[in-house]
PLY file of the C-alpha trace (Angstrom):
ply
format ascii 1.0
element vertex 164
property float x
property float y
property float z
element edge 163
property int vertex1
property int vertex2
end_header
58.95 19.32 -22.98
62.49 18.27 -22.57
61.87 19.06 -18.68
58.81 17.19 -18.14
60.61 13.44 -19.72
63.23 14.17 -17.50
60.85 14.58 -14.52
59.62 11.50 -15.41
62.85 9.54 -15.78
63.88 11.05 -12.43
60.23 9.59 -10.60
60.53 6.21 -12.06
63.73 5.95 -11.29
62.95 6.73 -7.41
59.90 4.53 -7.54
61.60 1.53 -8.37
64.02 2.04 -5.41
60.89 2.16 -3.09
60.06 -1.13 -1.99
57.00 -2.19 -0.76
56.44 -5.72 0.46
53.37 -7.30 1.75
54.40 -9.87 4.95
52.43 -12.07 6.52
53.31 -11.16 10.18
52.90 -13.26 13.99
53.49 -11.88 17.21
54.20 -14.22 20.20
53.57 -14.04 24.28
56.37 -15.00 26.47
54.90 -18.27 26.77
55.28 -18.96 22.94
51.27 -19.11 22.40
50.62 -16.69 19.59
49.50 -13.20 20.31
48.16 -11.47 16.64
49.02 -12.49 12.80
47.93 -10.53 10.31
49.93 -8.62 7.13
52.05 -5.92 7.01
53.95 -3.58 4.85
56.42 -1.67 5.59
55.97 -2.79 9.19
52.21 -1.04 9.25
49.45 -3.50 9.89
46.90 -2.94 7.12
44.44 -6.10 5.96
42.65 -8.92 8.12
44.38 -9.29 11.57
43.62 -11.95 14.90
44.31 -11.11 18.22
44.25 -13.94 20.63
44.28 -14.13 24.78
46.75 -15.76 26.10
44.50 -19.41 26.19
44.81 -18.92 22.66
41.22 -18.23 21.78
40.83 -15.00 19.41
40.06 -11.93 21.45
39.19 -9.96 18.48
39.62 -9.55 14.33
39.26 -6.84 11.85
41.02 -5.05 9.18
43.86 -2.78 9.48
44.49 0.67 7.31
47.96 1.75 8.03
48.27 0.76 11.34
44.54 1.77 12.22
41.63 -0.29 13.14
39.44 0.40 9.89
35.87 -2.03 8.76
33.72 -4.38 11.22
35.24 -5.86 13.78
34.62 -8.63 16.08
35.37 -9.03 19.82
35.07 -12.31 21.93
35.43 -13.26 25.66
38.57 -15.29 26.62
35.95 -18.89 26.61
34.79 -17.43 22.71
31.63 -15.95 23.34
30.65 -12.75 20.60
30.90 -10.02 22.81
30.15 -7.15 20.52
31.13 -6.15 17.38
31.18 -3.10 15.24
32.77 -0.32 12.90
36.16 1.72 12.91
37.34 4.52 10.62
40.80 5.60 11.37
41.24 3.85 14.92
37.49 5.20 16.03
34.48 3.75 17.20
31.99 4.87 14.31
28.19 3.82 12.98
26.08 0.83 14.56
27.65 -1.11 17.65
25.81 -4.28 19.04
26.87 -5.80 22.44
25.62 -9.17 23.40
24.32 -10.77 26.38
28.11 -12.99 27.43
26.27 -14.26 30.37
24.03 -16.25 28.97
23.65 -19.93 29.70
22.68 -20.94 26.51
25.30 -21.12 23.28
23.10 -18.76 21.40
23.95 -15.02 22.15
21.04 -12.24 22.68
21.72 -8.76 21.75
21.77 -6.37 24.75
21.89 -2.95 23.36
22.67 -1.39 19.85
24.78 1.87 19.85
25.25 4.65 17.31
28.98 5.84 17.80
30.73 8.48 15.86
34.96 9.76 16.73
34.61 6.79 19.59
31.57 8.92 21.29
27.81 7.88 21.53
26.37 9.64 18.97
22.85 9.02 17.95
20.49 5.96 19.26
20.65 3.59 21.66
18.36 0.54 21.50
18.08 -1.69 24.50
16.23 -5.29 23.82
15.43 -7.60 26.96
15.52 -11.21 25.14
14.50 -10.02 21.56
12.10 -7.69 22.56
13.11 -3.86 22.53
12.19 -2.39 25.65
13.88 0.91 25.59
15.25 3.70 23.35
18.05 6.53 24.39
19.28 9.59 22.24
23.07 10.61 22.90
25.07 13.36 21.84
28.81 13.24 22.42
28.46 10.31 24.90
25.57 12.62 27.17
21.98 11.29 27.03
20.04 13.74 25.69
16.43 11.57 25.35
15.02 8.46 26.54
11.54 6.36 25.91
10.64 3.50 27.18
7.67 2.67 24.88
8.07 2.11 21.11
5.33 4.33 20.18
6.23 7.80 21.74
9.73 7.30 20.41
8.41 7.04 16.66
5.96 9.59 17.83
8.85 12.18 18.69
11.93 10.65 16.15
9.60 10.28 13.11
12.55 10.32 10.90
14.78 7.92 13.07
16.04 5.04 10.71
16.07 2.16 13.34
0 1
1 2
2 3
3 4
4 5
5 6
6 7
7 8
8 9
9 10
10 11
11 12
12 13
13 14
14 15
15 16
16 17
17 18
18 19
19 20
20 21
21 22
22 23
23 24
24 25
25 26
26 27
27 28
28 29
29 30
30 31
31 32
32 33
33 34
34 35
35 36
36 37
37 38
38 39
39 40
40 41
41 42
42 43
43 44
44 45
45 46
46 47
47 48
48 49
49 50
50 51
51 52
52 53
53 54
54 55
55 56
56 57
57 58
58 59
59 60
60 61
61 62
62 63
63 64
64 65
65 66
66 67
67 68
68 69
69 70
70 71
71 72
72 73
73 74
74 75
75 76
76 77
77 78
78 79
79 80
80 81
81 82
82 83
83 84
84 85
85 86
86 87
87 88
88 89
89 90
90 91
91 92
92 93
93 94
94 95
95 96
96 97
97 98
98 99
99 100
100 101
101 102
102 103
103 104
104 105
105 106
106 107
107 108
108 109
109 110
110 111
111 112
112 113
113 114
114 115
115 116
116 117
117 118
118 119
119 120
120 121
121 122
122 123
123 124
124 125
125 126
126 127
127 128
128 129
129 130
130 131
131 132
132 133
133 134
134 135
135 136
136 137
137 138
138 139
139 140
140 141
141 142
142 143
143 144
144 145
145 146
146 147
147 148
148 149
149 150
150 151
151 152
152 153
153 154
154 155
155 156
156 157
157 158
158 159
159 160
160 161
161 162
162 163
């Protein structure tokens, strides 16, 4: 017993040593126009970050898990157009991706294709839309196509169980 209120003595004694402190955090190009701001601790990104281009529009934001790209996150062309936008667990490419049509005239993006990704490899669907119409469906495994249909109803014919 003795032991065991010493052990704890002894941990809370090296716990309050430990010091953890959450920073709000900016990082700068040459040119002085800022480059990312998010929060840190213990100099690991974790939380809501910004990137920017250079211009100074935001190039991309998501949340941060010790240091790794972790939760949705959003990615824009240097004039601020969505580009695509998606999931990350522990720095990788993971679930539902949707990339948008950039070159649009019009303000109002159109989704281009829809992408099942899992460890940063397609992994499951592929949905390709011309305006809002879907035109065609792919099946990957480990980034190689493995199936393809180009008509709604023999891909629900063949992928019955496919949650689109």
């Amino acid at each position: 017993m003795l032991h065991f209120f010493i052990s704890i003595i002894i941990y809370s004694f090296i716990g309050s040593q430990i010091t953890v402190e959450k920073q709000y955090h900016k990082e700068y190009y040459q040119n002085g126009s800022i480059k990312a701001e998010g929060w840190k601790i213990n100099d690991k990104k974790i939380d809501y970050w910004y990137e920017y281009y250079p211009n100074g529009q935001v190039a991309k934001e998501g949340h941060f898990y010790n240091n790794k790209k972790n939760g949705y996150w959003f990615f824009y062309t240097s004039d601020n157009k969505l580009a695509k936008e998606g999931h990350f667990i522990d720095n990788n490419a993971e679930k539902w991706w949707i990339i948008y049509d950039i070159a649009s005239a019009n303000k109002k993006t159109q989704i281009t294709r829809k992408f099942q990704y899992r460890k940063n490899k397609k992994n499951g669907y592929c949905l390709l839309y011309k305006g809002k119409n879907l035109f065609k469906a792919e099946k990957y495994k480990d980034d190689k196509k493995t199936g393809e249909w180009t008509d709604i109803a023999s891909f629900k014919r063949d992928n019955p169980n496919a949650s689109l």
